[in-house]
C-alpha positions as CSV (number, residue, x, y, z in Angstrom):
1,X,16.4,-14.2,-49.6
2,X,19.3,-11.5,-48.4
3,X,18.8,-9.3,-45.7
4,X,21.0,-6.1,-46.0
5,X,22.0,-4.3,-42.8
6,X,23.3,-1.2,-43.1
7,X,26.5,-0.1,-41.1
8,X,25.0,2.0,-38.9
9,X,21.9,-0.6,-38.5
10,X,25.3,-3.5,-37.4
11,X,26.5,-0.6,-34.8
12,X,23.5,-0.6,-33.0
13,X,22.9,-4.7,-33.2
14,X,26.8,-5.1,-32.1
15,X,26.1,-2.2,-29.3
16,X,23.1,-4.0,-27.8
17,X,25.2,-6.9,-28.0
18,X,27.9,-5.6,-26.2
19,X,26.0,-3.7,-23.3
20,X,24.1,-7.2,-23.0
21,X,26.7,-9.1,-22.1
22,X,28.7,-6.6,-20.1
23,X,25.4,-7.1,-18.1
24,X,25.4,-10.9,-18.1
25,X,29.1,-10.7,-17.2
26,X,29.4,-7.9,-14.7
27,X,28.3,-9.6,-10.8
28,X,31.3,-10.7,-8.8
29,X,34.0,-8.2,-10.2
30,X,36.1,-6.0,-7.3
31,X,35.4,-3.0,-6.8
32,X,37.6,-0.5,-5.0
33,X,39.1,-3.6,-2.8
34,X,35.5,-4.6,-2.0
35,X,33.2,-7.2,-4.3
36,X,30.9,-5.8,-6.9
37,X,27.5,-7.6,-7.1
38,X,24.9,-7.2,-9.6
39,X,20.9,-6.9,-9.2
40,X,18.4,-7.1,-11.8
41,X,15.0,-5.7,-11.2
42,X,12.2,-4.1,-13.1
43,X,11.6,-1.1,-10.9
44,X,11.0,2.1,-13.1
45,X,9.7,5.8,-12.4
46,X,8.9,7.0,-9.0
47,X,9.7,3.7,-7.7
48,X,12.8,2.9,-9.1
49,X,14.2,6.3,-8.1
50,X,13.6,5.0,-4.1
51,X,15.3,2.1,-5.0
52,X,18.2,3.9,-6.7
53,X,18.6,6.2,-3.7
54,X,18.6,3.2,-1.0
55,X,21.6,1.6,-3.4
56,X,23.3,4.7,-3.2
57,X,23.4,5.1,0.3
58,X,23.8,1.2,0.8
59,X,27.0,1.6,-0.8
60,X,28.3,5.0,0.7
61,X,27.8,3.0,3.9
62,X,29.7,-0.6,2.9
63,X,33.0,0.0,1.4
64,X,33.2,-3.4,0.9
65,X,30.4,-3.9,-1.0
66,X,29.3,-2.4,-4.1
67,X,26.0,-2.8,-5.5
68,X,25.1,-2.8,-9.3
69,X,21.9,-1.5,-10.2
70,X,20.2,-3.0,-13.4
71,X,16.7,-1.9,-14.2
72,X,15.5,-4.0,-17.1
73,X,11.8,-1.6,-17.2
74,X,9.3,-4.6,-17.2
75,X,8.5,-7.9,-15.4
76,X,8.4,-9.6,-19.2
77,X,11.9,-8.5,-19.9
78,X,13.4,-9.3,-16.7
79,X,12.2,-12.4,-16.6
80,X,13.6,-13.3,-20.2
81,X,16.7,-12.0,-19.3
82,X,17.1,-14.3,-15.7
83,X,16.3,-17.1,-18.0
84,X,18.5,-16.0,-21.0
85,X,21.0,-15.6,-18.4
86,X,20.5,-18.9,-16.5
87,X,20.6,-20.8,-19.9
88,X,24.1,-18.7,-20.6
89,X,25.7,-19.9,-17.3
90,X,26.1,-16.4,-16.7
91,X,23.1,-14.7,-14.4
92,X,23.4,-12.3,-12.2
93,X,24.3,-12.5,-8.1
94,X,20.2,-11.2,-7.3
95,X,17.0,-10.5,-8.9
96,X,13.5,-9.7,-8.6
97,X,11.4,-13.2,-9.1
98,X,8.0,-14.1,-8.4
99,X,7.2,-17.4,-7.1
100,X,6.6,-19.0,-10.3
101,X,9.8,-17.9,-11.7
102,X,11.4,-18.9,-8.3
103,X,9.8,-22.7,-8.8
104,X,12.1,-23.1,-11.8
105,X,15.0,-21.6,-10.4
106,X,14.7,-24.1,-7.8
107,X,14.0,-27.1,-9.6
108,X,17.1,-26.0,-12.0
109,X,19.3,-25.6,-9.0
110,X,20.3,-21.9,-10.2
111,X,19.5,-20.4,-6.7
112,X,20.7,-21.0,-3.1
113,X,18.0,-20.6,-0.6
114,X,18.3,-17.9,1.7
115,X,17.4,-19.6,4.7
116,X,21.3,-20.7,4.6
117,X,22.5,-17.0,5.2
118,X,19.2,-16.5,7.8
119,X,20.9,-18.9,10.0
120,X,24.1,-18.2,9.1
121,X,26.9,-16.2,11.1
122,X,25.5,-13.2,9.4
123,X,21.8,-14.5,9.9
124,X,19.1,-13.2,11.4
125,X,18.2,-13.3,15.4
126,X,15.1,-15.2,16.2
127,X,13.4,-11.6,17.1
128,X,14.5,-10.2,14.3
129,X,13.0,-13.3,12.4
130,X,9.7,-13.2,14.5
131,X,9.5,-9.2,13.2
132,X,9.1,-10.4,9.9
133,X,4.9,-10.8,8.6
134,X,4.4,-14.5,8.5
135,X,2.6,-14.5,5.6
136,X,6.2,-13.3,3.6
137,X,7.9,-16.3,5.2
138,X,5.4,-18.7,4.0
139,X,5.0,-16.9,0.4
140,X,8.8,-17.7,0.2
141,X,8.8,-21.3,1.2
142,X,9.0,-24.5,-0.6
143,X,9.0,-27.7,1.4
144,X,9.8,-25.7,4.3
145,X,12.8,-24.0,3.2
146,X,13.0,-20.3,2.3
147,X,14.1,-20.1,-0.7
148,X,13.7,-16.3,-1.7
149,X,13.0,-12.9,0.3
150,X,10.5,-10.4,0.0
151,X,11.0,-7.4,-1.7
152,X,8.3,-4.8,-3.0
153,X,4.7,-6.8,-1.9
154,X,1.7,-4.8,-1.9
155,X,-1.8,-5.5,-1.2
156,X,-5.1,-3.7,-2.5
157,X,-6.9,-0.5,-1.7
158,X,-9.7,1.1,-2.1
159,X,-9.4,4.4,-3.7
160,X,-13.0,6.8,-3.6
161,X,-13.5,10.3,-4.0
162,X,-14.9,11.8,-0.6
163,X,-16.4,15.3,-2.8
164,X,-18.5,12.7,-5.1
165,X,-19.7,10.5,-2.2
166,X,-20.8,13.8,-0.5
167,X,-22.5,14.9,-3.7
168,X,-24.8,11.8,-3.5
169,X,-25.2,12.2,0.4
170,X,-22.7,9.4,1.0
171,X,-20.6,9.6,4.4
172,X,-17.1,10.4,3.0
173,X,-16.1,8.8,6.0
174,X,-17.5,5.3,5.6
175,X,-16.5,3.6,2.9
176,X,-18.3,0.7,1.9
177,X,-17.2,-2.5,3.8
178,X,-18.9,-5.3,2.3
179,X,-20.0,-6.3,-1.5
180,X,-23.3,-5.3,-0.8
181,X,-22.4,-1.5,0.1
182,X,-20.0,-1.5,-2.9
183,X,-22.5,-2.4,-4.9
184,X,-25.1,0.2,-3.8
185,X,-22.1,2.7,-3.2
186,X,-21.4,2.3,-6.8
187,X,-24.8,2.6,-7.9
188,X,-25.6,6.0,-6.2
189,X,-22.6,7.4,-7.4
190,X,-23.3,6.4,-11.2
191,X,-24.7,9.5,-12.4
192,X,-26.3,10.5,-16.1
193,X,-26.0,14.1,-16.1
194,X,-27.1,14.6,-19.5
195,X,-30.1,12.7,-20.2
196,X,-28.4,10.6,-23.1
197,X,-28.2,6.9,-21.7
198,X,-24.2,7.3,-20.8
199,X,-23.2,8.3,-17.5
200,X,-20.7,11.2,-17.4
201,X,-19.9,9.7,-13.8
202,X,-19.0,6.3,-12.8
203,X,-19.3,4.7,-9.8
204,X,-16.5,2.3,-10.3
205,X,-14.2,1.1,-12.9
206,X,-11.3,-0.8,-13.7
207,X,-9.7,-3.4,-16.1
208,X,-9.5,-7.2,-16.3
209,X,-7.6,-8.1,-13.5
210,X,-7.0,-11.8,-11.5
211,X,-5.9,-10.2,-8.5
212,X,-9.0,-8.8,-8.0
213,X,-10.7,-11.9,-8.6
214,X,-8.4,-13.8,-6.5
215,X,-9.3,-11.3,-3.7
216,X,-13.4,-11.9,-3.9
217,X,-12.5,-15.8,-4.3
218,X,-11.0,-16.2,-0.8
219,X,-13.2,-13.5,0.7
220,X,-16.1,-15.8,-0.6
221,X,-14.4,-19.0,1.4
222,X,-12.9,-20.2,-2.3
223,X,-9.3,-21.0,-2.7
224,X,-7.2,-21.2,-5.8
225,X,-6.1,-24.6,-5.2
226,X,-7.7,-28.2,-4.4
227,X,-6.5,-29.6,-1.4
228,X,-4.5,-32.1,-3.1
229,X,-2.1,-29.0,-4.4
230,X,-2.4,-29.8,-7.5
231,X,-5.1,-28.7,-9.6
232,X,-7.1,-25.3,-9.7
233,X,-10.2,-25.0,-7.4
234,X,-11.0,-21.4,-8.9
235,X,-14.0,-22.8,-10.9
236,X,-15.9,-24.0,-8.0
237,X,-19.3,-22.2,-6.6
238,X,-17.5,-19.6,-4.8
239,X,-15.9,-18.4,-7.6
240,X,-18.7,-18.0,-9.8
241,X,-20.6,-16.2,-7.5
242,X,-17.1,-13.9,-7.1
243,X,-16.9,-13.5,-10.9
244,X,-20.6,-12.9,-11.2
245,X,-19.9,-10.2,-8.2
246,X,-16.9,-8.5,-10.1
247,X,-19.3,-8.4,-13.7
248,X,-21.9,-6.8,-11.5
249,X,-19.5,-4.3,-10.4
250,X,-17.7,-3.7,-13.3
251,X,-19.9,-4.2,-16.4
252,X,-23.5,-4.0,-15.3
253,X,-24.3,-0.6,-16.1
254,X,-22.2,0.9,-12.7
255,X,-18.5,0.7,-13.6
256,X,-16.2,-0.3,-16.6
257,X,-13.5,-1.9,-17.7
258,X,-11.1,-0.3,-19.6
259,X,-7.8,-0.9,-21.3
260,X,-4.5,-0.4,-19.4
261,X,-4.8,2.7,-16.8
262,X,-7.2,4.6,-18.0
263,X,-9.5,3.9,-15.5
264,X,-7.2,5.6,-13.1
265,X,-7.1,8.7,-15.4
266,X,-10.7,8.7,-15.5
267,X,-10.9,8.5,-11.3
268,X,-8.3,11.1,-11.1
269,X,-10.4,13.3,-13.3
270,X,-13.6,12.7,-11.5
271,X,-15.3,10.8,-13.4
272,X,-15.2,7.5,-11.3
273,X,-16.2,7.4,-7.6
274,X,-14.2,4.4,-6.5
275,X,-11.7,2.5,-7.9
276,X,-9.8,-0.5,-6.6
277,X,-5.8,-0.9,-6.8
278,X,-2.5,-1.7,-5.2
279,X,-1.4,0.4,-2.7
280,X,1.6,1.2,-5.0
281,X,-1.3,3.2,-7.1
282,X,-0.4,6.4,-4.6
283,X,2.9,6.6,-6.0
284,X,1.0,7.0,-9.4
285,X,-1.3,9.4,-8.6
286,X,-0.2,11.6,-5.6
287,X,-0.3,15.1,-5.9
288,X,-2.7,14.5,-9.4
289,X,-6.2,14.9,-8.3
290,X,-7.8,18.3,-7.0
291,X,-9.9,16.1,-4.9
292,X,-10.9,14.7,-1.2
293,X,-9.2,11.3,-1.3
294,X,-10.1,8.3,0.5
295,X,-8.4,5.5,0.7
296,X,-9.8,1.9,2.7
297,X,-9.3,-1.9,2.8
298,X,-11.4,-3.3,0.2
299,X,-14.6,-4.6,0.8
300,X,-15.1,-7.8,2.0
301,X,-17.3,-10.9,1.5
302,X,-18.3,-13.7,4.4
303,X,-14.6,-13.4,5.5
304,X,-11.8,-11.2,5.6
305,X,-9.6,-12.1,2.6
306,X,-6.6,-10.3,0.3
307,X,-3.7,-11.4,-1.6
308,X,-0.5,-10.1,-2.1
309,X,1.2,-9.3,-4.8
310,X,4.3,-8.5,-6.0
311,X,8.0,-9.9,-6.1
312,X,10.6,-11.6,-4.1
313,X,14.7,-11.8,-4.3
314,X,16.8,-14.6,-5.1
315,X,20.3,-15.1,-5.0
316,X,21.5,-16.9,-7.8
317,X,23.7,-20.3,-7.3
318,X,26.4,-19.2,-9.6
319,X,27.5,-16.1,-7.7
320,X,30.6,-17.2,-5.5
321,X,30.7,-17.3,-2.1
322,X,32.0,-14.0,-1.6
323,X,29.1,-12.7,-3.6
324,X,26.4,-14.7,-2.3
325,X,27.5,-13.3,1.2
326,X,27.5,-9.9,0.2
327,X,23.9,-10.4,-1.6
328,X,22.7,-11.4,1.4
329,X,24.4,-8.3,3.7
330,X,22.2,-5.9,1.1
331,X,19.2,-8.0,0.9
332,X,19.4,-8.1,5.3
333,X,19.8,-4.7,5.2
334,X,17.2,-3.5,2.4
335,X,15.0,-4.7,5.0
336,X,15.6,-4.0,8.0
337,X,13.2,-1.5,10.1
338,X,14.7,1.7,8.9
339,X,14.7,0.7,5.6
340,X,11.6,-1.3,4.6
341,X,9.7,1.7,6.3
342,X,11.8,4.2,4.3
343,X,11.0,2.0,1.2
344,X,7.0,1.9,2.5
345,X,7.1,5.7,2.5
346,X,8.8,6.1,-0.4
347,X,6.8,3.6,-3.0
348,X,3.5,2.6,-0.8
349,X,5.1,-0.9,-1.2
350,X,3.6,-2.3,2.1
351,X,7.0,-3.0,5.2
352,X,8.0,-6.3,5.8
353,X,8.4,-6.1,9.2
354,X,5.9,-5.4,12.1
355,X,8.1,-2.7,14.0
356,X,8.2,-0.7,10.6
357,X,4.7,0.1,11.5
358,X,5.7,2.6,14.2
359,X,8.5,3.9,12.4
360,X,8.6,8.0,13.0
361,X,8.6,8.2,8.7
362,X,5.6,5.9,7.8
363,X,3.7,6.9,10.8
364,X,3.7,10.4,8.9
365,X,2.8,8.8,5.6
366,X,-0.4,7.6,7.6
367,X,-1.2,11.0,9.3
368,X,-0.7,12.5,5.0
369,X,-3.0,9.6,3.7
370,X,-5.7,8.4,6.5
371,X,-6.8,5.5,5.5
372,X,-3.6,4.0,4.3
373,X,-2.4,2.5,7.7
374,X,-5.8,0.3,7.8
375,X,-5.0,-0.9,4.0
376,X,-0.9,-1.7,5.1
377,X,-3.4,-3.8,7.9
378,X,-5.2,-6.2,5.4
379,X,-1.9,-8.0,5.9
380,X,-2.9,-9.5,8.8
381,X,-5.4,-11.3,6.9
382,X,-3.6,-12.1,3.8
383,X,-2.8,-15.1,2.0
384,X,-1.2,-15.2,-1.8
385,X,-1.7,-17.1,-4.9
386,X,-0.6,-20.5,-5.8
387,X,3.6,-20.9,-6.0
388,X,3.7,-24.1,-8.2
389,X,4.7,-24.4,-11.4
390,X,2.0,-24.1,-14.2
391,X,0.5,-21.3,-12.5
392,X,1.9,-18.6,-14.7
393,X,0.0,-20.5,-17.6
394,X,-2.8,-21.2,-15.2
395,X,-3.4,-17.4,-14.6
396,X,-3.2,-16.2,-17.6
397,X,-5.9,-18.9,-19.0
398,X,-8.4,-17.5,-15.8
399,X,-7.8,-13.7,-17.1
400,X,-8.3,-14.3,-20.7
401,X,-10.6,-17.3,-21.3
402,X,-12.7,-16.6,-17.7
403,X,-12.5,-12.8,-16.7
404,X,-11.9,-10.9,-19.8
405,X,-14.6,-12.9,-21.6
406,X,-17.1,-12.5,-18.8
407,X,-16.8,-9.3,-18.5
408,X,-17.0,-8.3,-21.9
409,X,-20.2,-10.5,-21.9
410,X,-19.3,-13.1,-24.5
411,X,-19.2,-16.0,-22.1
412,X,-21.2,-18.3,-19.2
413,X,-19.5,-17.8,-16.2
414,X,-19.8,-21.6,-15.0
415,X,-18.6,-22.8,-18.8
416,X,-15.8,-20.1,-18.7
417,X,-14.7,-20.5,-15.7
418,X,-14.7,-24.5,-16.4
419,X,-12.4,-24.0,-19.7
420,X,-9.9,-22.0,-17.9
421,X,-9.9,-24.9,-14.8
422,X,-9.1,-27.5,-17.7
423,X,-6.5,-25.8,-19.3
424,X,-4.3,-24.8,-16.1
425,X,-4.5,-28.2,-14.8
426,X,-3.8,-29.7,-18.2
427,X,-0.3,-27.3,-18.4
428,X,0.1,-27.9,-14.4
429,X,0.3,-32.2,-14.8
430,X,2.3,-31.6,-17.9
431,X,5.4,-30.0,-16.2
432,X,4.5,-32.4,-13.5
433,X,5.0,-35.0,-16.1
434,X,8.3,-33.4,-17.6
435,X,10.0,-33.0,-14.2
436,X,9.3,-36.7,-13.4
437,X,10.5,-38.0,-16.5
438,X,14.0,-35.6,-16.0
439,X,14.0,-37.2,-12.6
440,X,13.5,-34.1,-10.2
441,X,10.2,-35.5,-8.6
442,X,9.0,-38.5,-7.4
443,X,5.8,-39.9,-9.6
444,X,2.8,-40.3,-7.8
């Protein structure tokens, strides 16, 4: 068979071509005596325009440094484009990378770890280390070296509508705290208006979703993880009672799950009294509803418990010294105090740093949103999901063969949750496997 491309149709393939690998090729070059250095990232919308505008000023305020913004829209496509790009030989001097990705970065020896430049003449003080959240130091460690740095992390919220719960005669002021009010909260909010059978108000909704999962795990006293490190853990009694929790909530006749975001249309519409979501969700939906907003921690189980989510930065092994340096200088100051608070204001991203939190600009973003500053708290509970490698796969298997089939009521929760266990570990000791036989573990 003959495929035909029209001129016009080879213009377009040669110019996607081209701009491609002007991107691949571009970290590293001089720029105005200085070093140009290229970042790849998937921030879009209200948050990428923060981002663009803390570029921007970073390089107004280094000469010597220029920074090269390159938004590739989606987490999917970035990530095939670090790894078209690593294949290549040609990726660029930072990215965006969550932990998974980061495991085969490592293990490919395409990164440096950034623990070099954090003790380095240009490192960080040991206050200025200590300022950091511990729990990003430890989400960006691998046998106790960090590797990676965090970026935009976020955590989960509660979002309710304070004119619905007052409707019902709930306090607008006390949100529910544990399963058991979220429940009932979600119950008395539910309303059939009409008569039909269909409630024309919700009291929760939202869509098929691990990190919400992950969250009533640990609060349950379940982990992700076995002890050894190496297999899942998520099918154990904890977690079925924390999936049985989440179909109670969001398919038992009180919420709903829908496809995408609609959820969050439906909440900002009034037609759903709570909804849960990243912090980030402000960004989304500030300025949208006509509403009293709430916003809270989430609920908790028999202990406090969230995750967080979100990505790191890496700096990428091929960059040359010069470069790697000057990474670093942007990725030190990104954040810094004034900046991971400007960048908390700006995106509800949560700061990486404890003195952010009485930053003169996010304690007005607290005073605007009450309720927010006790959400940004959560993080001194938090924890985040496994960093090994499989766990991409592993994920994946527990939203679609577990959660999604749970809650759409064609599966067990035990058996589902089961399948999903067996197929992450099967995927997790097969990369095990590969990397012992190309000699980058030890067996055992």
């Amino acid at each position: 068979m003959h495929v035909v491309v029209s001129r016009a149709r080879l213009a377009k393939i040669l110019l996607v071509v081209g701009i491609t690998l002007s991107l691949m090729c571009s970290g590293g070059r001089k720029h105005k005596g200085g070093v140009e250095i290229t970042f790849w990232h998937a921030m879009g919308g209200p948050l990428g325009r923060v981002l663009t505008s803390l570029i921007d000023e970073f390089n107004a305020t280094h000469p010597n440094i220029h920074v090269v913004s390159v938004s590739m829209g989606r987490y999917t496509a970035l990530s095939q484009k670090i790894m078209a790009a690593v294949a290549a030989g040609k990726p660029p001097t930072m990215a965006q990378a969550y932990e998974n990705w980061t495991v085969e970065l490592i293990i490919s020896g395409s990164i440096v770890p950034i623990e070099k430049f954090i003790h380095g003449p240009n490192g960080l003080s040991e206050e200025s280390l200590a300022d950091i959240l511990p729990v990003f130091i430890e989400n960006n460690m691998w046998d106790d070296v960090i590797w990676s740095f965090p970026f935009n992390k976020s955590v989960r919220a509660l979002f309710y509508n304070k004119d619905l719960f007052r409707e019902v005669g709930l306090d607008p002021d006390h949100p529910p705290r544990t399963w058991q009010e979220y429940l009932s909260y979600a119950r008395r909010l539910t309303k059939d208006v009409d008569g039909d059978g269909h409630p024309e108000i919700w009291g929760t909704a939202g869509q098929v979703n691990v990190w919400m999962f992950g969250n009533l795990l640990i609060q349950n006293g379940g982990e992700f993880l076995a002890p050894n490190g190496q297999e899942v853990a998520f099918n154990s009694p904890e977690g079925v009672e924390a999936l049985a929790f989440m179909k109670k909530l969001l398919a038992d006749s009180v919420g709903f799950v829908a496809s995408g975001f609609e959820y969050q249309n439906d909440f900002l519409a009034g037609k759903v009294g709570m909804m849960e979501g990243s912090t980030v969700s402000l960004a989304f939906i500030k300025g949208k509803y006509d509403f009293d907003l709430g916003i809270a921690p989430i609920p908790m189980g028999k202990r406090p418990g969230v995750t967080i989510a979100g990505t790191n930065v890496v700096i990428f092994a091929k960059a040359s010294k010069e470069e790697q340096e000057a990474a670093w200088e942007f990725i030190k100051w990104f954040t810094d105090t004034e900046q991971t608070a400007r960048w908390a204001a700006g995106t509800f991203y949560v700061p990486v740093r404890r003195s952010a939190f009485d930053s003169e600009i996010l304690r007005k973003r607290f005073e605007e949103f009450p309720g927010l500053e006790d959400a940004f708290n959560q993080l001194n509970y938090a924890t985040f999901e496994p960093k090994i490698a499989g766990w991409y796969a592993g994920r994946r298997y527990l939203a679609e063969r577990s959660i999604e089939a749970v809650l759409r009521g064609d599966a067990d929760i035990k058996q589902a949750l089961d399948m999903a266990a067996a197929k992450a570990n099967a995927e997790i000791k097969r990369l095990k496997r590969l990397r012992e036989k190309l000699g980058l573990v030890k067996k055992g």
